[in-house]
N, C-alpha and C positions, 0 to 999 in steps of 0.2 A: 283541317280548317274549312268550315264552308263560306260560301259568297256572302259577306255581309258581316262576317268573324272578325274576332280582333286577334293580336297576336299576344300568346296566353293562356288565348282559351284551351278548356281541359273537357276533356271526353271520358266516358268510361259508363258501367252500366251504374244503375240508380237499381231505387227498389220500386217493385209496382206499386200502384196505389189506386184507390176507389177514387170516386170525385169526390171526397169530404174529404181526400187525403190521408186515408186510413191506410194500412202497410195491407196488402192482399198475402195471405198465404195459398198456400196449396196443401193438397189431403195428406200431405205428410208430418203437417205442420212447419214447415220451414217454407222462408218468404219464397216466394215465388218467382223465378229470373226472368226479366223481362229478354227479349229475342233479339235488339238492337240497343248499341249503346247511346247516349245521349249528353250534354254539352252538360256539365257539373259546375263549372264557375271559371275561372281567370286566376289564373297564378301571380299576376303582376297587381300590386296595391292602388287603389283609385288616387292617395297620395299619402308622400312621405313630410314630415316638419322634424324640426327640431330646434333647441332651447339652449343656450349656452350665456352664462353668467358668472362674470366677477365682480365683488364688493370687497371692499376693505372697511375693518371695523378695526379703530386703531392701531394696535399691531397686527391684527390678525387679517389673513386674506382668506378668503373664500373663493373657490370654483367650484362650477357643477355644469353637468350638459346631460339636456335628453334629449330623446328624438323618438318618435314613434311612424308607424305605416296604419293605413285603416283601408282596406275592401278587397284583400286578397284570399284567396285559399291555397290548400296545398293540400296531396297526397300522400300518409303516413305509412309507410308500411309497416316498421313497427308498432304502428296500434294496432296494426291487422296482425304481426304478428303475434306478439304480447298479449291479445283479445283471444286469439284461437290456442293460445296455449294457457287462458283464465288469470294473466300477472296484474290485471290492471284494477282497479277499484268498479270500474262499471262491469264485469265480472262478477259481481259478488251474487246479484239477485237472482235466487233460484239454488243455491245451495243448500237452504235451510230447508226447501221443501221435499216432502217425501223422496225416497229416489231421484233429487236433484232434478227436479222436471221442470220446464220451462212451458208455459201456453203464452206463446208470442201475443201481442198487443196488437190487435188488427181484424181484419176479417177474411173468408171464406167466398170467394165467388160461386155463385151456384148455377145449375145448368139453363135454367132463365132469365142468368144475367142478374139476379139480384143477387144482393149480398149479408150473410150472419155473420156474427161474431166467430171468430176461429174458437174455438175449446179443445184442440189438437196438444196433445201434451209431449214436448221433447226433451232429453236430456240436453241440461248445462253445458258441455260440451259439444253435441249437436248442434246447441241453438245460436250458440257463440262462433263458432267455428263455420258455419255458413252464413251467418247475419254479418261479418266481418269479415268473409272469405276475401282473398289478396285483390277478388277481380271486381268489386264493388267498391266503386271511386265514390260512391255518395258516402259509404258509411267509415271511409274511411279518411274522409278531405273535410278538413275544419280551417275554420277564420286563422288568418296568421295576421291580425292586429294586433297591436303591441304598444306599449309603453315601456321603456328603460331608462332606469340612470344610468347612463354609460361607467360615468366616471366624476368624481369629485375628489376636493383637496380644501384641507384647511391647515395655512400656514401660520406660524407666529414669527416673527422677527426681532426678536431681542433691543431693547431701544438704544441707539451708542455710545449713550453716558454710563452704559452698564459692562460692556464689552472692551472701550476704549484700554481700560485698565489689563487686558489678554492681548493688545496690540490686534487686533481685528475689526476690519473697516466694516463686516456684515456676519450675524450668525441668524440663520434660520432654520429651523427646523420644522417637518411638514407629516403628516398625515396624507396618506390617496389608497386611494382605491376603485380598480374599475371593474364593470357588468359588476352591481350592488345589486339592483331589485331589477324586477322585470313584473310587467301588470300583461296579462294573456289568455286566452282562453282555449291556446294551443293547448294537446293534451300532452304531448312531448317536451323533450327539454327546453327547444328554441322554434319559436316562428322563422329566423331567418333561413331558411333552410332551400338548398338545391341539391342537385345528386348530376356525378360527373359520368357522363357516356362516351365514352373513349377522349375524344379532346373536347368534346363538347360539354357546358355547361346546362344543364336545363334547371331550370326554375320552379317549383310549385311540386318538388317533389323530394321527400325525404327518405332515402334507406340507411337503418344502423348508425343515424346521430349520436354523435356523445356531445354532452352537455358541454356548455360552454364554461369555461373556466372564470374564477372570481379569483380579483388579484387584490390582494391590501399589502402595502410596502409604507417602510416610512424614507424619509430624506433630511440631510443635514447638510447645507452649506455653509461653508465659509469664506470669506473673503478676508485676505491680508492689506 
């Protein structure tokens, strides 16, 4: 953390870049590593809300709750993984060209300091496997904004002029279900994501996520 840092903040290398912000390569064609790392974003969300409602429509009740976070990121390693072994759909470009060859999107610094277009051709493998190497926190830390349903329920309750004749004072039965949808632009299973370093919890970083589980059950009460 430097003087003036929040707690959060995230470090790691980035990729270089021209001043238009164009990715510099080097004459190998692969990005170019810059020599010191630099501050990549904040693992903790600028803030969290969430939503929580019941209604009743005659017999029927209704629940639902959401909750979202908006200005965090986080470090994926399995995108870095799953990138440098091709599993993922942004893997895909450059397969179809001749020899799988990749000319990175960027430019060439030249020896007076100005800059061309890269035209350096690499393989798919190559180009993926160090554009998404483990140790580059830019390319591999995205928004963990989120929206979910957590969880909703729709009950109906039998009216007692219908039930009284069963000797039961209440019969309801319900529908639920929770983690339904999720809105994200995480590329992994879940934004909420931490990774455990011995006792400690750290935040803004994901290794080997399994996806979160989605529950639908139903329920029947009764009352005597």
């Amino acid at each position: 953390m430097e003087v003036g840092g929040s707690l959060g903040d995230m470090y790691g290398f980035k990729l270089l870049r021209a001043p238009d912000g164009k990715v510099i390569y080097g004459d190998n064609g692969l990005p170019a590593r810059p020599a010191d790392i630099e501050k990549v974003g904040n693992a903790f969300p600028k803030w969290r809300a969430g939503l929580q409602n019941d209604f009743r429509i005659k017999n029927f009740t209704i629940s639902f709750s959401f909750d979202g976070q908006y200005g965090g990121i986080a470090y994926s390693q399995s995108h870095h993984k799953m990138s440098e072994q091709g599993k993922l759909k942004s893997t895909l470009p450059g397969r179809d060209n001749p020899g799988g060859m990749i000319v990175g999107d960027g430019v060439i610094q030249n020896p007076d300091g100005s800059y061309s277009p890269n035209t350096k051709g690499v393989t798919a493998s190559s180009y993926y496997g160090d554009y998404y190497r483990r140790a580059n926190v830019e390319t591999n830390s995205f928004s963990t904004d989120f929206i979910k349903l957590r969880d909703a329920r729709i009950a109906y309750s039998f009216p007692k002029e219908t039930i009284q004749s069963l000797g039961l004072d209440d019969l309801t039965i319900a529908i639920f279900g929770k983690n339904l949808w999720m809105w994200t632009k995480f590329p992994m299973f879940d934004p909420e994501v931490a990774t455990l370093d011995n006792a400690t919890i750290t935040p803004g970083v994901e290794m080997g996520q399994l996806p979160t589980a989605r529950t639908v059950g139903f329920q029947l009460n009764l009352k005597f």
